[in-house]
C-alpha positions as CSV (number, residue, x, y, z in Angstrom):
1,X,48.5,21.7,-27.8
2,X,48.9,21.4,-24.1
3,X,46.3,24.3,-23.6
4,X,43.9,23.0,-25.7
5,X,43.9,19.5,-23.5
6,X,43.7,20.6,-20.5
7,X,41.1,23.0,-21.6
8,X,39.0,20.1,-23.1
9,X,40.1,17.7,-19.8
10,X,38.6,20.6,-17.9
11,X,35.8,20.5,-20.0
12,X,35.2,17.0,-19.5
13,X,35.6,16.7,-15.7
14,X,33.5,19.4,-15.6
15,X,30.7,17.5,-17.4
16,X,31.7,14.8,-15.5
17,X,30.6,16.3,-12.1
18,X,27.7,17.9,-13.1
19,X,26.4,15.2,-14.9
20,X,27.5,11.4,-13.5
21,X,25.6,9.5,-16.2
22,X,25.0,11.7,-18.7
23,X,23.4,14.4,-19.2
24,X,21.0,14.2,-16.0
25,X,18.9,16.7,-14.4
26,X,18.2,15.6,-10.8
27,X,15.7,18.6,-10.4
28,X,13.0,16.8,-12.8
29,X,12.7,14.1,-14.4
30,X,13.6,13.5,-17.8
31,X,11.3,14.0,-20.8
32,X,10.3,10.5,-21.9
33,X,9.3,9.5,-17.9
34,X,5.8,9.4,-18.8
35,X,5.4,7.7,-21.2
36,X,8.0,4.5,-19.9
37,X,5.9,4.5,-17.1
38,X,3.0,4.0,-18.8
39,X,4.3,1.4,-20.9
40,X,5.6,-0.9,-17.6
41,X,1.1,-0.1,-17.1
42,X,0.4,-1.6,-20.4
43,X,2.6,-4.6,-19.6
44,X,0.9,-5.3,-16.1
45,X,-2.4,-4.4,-17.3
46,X,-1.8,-7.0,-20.3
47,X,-1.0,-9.6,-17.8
48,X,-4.6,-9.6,-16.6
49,X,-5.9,-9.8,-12.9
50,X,-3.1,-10.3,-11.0
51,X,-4.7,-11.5,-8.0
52,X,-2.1,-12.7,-5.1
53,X,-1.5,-16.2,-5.2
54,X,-2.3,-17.0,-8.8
55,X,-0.4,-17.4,-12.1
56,X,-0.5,-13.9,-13.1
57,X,0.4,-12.8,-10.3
58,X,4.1,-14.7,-10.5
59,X,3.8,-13.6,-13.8
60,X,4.3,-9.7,-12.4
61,X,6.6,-10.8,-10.4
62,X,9.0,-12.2,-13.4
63,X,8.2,-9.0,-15.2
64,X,9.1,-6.5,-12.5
65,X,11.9,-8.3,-11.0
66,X,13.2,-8.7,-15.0
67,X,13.1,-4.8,-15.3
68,X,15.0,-4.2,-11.6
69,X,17.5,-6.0,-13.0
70,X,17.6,-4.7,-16.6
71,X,18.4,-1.0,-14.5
72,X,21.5,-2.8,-12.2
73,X,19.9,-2.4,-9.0
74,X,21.1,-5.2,-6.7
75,X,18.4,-7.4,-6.5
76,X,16.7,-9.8,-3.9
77,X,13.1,-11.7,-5.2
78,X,12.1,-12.7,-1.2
79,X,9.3,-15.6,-2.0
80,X,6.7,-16.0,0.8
81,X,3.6,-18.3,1.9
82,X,0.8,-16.9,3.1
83,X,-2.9,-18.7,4.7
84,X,-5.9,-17.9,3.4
85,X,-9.6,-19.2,3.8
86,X,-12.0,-20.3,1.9
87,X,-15.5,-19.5,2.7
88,X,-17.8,-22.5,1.0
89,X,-21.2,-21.9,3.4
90,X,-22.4,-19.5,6.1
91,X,-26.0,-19.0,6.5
92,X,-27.6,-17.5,9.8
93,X,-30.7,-18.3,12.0
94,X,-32.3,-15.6,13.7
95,X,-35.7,-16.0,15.6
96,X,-36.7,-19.3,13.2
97,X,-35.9,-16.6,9.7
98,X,-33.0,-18.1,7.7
99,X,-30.4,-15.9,6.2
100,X,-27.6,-15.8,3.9
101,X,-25.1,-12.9,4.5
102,X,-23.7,-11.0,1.3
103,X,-20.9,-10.4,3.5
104,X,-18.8,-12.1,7.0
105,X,-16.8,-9.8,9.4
106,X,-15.0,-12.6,11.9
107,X,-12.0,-14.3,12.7
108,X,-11.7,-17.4,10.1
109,X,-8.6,-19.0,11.8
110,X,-10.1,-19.9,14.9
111,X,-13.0,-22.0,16.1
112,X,-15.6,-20.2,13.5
113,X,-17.4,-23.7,13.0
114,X,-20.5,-22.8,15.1
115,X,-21.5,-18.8,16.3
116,X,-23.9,-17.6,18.2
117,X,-25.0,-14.7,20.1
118,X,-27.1,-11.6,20.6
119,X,-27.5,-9.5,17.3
120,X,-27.0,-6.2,17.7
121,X,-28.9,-3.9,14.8
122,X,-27.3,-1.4,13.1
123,X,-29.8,1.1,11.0
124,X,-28.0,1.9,7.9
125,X,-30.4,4.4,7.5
126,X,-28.7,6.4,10.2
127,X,-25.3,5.8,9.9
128,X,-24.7,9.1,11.8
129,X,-25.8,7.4,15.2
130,X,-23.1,4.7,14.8
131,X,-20.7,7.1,17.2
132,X,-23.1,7.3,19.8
133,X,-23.4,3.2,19.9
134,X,-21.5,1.0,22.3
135,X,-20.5,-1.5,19.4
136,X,-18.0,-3.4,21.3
137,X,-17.6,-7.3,21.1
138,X,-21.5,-6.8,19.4
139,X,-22.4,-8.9,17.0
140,X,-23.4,-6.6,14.7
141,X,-26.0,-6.8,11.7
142,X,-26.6,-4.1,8.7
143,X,-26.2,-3.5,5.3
144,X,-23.1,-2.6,2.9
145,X,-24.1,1.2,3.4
146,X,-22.0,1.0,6.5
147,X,-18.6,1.2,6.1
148,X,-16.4,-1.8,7.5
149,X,-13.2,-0.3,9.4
150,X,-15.8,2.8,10.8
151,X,-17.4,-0.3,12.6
152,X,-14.0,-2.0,13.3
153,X,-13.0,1.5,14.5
154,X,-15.8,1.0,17.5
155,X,-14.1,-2.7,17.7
156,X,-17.0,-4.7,16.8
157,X,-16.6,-8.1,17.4
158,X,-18.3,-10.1,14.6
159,X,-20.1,-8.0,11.7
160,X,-22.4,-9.3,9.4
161,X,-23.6,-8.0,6.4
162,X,-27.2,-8.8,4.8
163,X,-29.4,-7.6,2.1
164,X,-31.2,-4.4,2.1
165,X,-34.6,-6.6,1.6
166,X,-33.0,-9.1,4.5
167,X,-32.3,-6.4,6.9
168,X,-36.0,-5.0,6.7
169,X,-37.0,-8.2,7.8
170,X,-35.1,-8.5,10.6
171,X,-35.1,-5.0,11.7
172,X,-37.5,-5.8,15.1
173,X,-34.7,-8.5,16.3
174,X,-32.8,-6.6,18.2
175,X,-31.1,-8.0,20.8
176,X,-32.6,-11.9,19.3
177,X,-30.3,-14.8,19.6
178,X,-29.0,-16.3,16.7
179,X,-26.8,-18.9,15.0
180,X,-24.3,-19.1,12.4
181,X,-23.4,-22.3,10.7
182,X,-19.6,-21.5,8.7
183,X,-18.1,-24.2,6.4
184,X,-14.8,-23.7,5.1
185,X,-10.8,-24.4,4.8
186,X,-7.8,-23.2,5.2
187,X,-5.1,-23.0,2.0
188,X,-1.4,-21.9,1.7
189,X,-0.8,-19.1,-1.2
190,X,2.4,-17.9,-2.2
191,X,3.4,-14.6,-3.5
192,X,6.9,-12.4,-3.3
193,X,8.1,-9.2,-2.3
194,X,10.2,-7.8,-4.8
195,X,13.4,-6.0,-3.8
196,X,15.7,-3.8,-5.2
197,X,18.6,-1.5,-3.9
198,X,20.8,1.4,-5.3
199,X,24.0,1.6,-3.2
200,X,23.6,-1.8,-1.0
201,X,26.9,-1.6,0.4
202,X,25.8,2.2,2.0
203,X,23.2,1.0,3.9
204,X,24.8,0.9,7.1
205,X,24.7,4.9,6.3
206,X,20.5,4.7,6.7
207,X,18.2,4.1,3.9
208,X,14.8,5.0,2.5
209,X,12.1,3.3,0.9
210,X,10.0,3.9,-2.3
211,X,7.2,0.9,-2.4
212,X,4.2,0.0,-4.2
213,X,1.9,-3.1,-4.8
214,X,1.5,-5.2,-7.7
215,X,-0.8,-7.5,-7.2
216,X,-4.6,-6.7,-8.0
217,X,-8.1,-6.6,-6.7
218,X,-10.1,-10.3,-7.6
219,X,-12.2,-9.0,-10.2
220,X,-10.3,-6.2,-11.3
221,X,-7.4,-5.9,-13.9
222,X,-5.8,-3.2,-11.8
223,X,-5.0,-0.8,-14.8
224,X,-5.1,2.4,-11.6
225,X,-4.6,0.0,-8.8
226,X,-1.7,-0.6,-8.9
227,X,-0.1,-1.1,-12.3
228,X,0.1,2.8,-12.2
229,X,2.2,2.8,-8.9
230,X,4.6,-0.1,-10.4
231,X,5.1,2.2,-13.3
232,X,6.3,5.1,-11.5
233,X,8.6,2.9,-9.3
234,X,10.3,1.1,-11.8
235,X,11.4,4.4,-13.9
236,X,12.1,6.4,-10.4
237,X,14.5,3.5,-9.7
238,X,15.6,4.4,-13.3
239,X,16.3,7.7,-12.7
240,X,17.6,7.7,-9.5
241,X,20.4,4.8,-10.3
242,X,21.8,7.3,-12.9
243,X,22.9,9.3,-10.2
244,X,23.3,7.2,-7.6
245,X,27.5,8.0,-7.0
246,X,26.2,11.2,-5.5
247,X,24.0,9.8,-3.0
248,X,26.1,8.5,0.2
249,X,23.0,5.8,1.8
250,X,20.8,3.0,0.1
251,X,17.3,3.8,-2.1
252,X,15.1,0.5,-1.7
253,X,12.8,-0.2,-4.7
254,X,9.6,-2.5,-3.2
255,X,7.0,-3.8,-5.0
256,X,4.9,-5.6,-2.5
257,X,2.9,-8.8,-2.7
258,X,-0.6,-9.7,-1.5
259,X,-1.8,-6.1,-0.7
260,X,-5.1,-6.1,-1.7
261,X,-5.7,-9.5,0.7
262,X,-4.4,-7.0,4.2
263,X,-1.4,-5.5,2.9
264,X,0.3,-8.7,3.7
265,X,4.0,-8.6,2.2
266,X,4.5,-5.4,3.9
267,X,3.4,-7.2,7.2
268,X,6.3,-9.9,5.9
269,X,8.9,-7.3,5.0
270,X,8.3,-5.4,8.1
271,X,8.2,-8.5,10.3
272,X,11.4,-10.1,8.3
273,X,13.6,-6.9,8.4
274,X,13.5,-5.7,11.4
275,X,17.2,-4.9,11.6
276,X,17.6,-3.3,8.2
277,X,14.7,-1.1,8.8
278,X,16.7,0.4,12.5
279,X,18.1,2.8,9.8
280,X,15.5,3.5,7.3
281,X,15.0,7.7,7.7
282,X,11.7,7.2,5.3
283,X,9.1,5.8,3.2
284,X,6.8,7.1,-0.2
285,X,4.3,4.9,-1.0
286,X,2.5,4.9,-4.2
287,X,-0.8,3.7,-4.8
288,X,-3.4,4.5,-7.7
289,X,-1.8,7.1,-9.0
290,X,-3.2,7.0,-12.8
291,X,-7.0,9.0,-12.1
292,X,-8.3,12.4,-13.0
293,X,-9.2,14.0,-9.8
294,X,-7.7,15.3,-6.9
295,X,-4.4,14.3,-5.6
296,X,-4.3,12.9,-1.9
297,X,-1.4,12.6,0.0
298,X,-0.9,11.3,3.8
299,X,0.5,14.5,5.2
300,X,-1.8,14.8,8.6
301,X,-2.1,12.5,12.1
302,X,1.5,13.1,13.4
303,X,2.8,10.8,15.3
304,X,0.6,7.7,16.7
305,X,0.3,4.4,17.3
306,X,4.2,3.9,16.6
307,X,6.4,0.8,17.7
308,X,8.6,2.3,20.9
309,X,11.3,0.0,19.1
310,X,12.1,1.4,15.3
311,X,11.5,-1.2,12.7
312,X,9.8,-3.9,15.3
313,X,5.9,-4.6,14.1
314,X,3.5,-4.3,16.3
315,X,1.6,-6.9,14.6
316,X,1.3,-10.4,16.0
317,X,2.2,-13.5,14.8
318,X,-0.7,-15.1,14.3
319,X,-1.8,-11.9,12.2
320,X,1.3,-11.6,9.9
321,X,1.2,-14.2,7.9
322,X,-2.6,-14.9,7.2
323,X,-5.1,-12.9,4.8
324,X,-7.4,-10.5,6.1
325,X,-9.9,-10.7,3.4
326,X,-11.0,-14.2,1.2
327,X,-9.7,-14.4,-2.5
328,X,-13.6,-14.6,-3.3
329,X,-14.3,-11.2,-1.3
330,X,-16.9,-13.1,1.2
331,X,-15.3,-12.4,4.4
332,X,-12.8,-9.9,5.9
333,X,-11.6,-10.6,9.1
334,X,-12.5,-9.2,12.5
335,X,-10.0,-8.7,15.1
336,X,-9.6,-6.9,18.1
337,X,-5.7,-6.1,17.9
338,X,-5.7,-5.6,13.8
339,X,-7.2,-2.0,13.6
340,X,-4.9,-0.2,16.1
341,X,-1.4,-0.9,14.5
342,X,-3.1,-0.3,11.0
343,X,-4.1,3.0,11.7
344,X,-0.7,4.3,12.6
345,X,0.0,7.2,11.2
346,X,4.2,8.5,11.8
347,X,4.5,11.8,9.8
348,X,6.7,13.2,12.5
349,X,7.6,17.1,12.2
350,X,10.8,17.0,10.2
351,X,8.9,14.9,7.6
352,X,5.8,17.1,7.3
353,X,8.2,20.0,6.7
354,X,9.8,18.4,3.8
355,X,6.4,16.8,2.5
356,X,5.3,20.6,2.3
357,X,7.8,21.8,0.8
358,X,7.8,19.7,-1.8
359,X,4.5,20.3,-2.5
360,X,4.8,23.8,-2.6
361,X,8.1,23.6,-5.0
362,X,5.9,21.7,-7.1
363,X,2.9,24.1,-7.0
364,X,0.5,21.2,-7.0
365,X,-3.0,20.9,-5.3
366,X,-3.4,18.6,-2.2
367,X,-6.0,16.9,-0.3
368,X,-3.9,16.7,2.7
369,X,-5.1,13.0,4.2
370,X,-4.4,10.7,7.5
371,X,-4.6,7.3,8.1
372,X,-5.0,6.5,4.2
373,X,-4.9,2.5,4.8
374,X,-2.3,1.2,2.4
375,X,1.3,-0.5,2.9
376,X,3.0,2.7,4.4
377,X,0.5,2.3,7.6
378,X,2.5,-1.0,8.1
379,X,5.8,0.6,8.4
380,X,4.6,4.0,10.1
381,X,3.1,1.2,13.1
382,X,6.5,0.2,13.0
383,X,8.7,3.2,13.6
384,X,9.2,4.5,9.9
385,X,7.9,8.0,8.7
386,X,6.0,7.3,6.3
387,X,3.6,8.7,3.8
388,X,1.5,8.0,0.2
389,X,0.6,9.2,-2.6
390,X,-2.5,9.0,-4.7
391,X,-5.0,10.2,-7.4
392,X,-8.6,10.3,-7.0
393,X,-10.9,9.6,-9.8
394,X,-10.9,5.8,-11.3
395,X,-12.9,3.0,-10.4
396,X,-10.7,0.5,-8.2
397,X,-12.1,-2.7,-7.7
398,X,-14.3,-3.2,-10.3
399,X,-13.6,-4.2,-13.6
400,X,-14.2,-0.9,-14.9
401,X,-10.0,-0.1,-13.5
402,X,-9.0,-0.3,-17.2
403,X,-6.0,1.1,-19.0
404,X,-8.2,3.5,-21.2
405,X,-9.0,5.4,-17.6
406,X,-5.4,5.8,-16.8
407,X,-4.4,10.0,-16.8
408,X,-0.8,9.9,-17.3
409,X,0.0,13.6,-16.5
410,X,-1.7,12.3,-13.4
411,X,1.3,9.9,-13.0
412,X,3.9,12.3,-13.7
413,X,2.7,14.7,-11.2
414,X,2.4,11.6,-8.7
415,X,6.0,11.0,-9.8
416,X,7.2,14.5,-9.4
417,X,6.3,14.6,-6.0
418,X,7.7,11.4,-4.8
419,X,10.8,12.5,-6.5
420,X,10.8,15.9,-4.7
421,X,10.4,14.5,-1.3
422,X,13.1,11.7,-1.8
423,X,15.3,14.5,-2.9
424,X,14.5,17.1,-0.2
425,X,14.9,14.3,2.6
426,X,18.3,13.2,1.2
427,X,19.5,16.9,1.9
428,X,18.0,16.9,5.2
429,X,20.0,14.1,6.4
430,X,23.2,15.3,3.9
431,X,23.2,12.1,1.6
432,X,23.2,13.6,-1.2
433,X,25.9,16.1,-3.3
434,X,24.2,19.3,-4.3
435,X,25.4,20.4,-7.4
436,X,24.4,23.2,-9.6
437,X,22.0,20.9,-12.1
């Protein structure tokens, strides 16, 4: 009698260790991931257009922050208000021809009443030439066939966009004066950041993030973009709660607010946790995750742009709390200090290691990326290695981002990953108990 219990205790403490909560594999996830994710995509996506600031929106909000909780991660729902602008008139006079822009490049919070200046013509027939043009402080006019940040890249002052048909009758003003009469106002938004923590009381220890945003583009129901990256998050925080006695730091679950208006509650996070993110080791974003081409993942651009104090932004305060683009899609703004901190990149060489070898234990297919643009570039400009993960394919920002375009092995691959690199940079920094599972 005695042997057979402490055969069957031995048994059971064995099962014990090797599984914490069950029978738990930390290697891979567990069968039925994909398809829970995909159902937190048909909630979101059900919800509608979640733009930031509206009722949907709080709506996501209620219905992530419900689920955090529903897993027992310690939980923290940080509200915030945000300044937008509304664009109600702009039209342009250029040598006695009136215009109405399609679309405003400039800086809405200041005096933006009355502009006026030298145009400076940008061919968007030749957008090759753009490199070889001194575009700085111009004023410049073209057509939507230029990209934006390439010409905030040459730090553009104000950049206006016209019709095809407009620019070809205006193409011989080069260099003619013109005036720009803006009507508008300024409104307060509000949106949240939603937080949630395994192991709070460990994060003196260090930390690392997993983010993604939940808030969608204005005309779009954000079925890809990002209900997809929500998905993965919540069940990751799932998965890695069942085994959180075995990891010795905090995991920090964060879906993000007001993304698609400038990534603005990662500027709030960043800007509001300066202290808690001295410790953070690391951050995976994930961001339209759900298409059916190649994966891309920020892997390239080492180490630039980065805060000389970790966790301090570099973005001002007149920049943190404001939109850079109008809830209507009219204007974005134009600033001369808002590019350089954006395009941080911080994949130091430690990090890149482990982001390669997860790929390679995975066996997946890359497009090794830089400067991919998305929340992660807020916290790399602050000081935290940081990278993101996404899947080519889908139609973002239109309406066409619908549930029916979703490819959900697509999602479990993006999840994969993301799990692999969380898991290989706990060993790296020994938080984690290796065990033979």
């Amino acid at each position: 009698m005695n042997i057979r219990l402490t055969f069957f205790t031995a048994v059971l403490l064995l099962s014990i260790n090797c599984y914490p909560s069950g029978d738990y594999n930390i290697n891979s996830l567990p069968d039925n991931f994909e398809e829970k994710a995909f159902e937190h995509v048909e909630q979101l996506y059900n919800i509608g257009i979640r733009q930031a600031g509206s009722p949907n929106d709080r709506r996501a909000v209620d219905y992530i922050s419900n689920r955090f909780r529903r897993i027992g991660l310690y939980l923290d729902i940080e509200n915030f208000e945000f300044e937008s602008y509304i664009l109600d008139e702009c039209n342009i006079s250029i040598n006695a021809l009136e215009i109405k822009p399609v679309h405003i490049g400039f800086n809405p919070y200041g005096s933006a009443e009355n502009l006026t200046g030298k145009a400076f013509l940008v061919d968007p027939a030749k957008p090759e030439n753009i490199s070889a043009l001194d575009l700085e402080n111009k004023n410049i006019f073209t057509t939507k066939r230029i990209d934006y940040f390439r010409l905030l890249r040459e730090k553009a002052g104000m950049i206006v966009y016209v019709s095809e048909k407009d620019f070809g009758n205006i193409s011989h003003l080069h260099g003619a004066e013109f005036s720009c009469k803006i009507g508008g106002k300024s409104e307060r938004l509000n949106s949240a950041n939603i937080v949630g923590i395994i192991n709070p009381e460990l994060q003196k220890n260090g930390s690392l993030i997993i983010c993604a945003h939940f808030d969608s583009y204005r005309n779009s129901p954000g079925a890809d973009d990002n209900a997809t990256g929500i998905g993965v998050l919540i069940e990751l925080a799932d998965f890695f709660f069942k085994v959180k006695n075995r990891i010795s730091c905090s995991l920090t679950f964060l879906a993000l607010g007001a993304e698609e208006l400038g990534v603005i509650g990662s500027r709030i996070y960043v800007r509001e946790h300066e202290e808690d993110l001295k410790g953070c080791v690391s951050l995976v974003n994930l961001d339209r995750i759900g298409g059916s081409d190649s994966m891309i993942l920020e892997v390239e651009g080492g180490v630039n742009n980065v805060s000389d104090i970790k966790g301090k932004s570099q973005i001002s305060d007149d920049l943190s709390y404001r939109a850079w683009e109008g809830l209507s899609g009219k204007w974005r703004i134009a600033h001369s200090r808002l590019l350089e901190p954006f395009m941080a990149s911080n994949i130091p060489e430690w990090y890149k290691t482990i982001i390669e070898k997860s790929i390679s234990k995975l066996d997946l297919e890359i497009v090794r990326a830089q400067n991919l643009g998305a929340d992660h570039s807020v916290f790399a400009q602050a000081g935290i290695a940081s990278t993101s993960i996404g899947v080519m394919g889908n139609e973002i920002h239109t309406p066409n981002d619908v549930i029916e375009n979703v490819n959900k092995k697509s999602m479990l691959k993006s999840a994969e990953l993301c799990r692999e690199i969380i898991l290989n940079t706990l060993i790296h920094y020994k938080f984690i108990e290796i065990r033979n599972n």
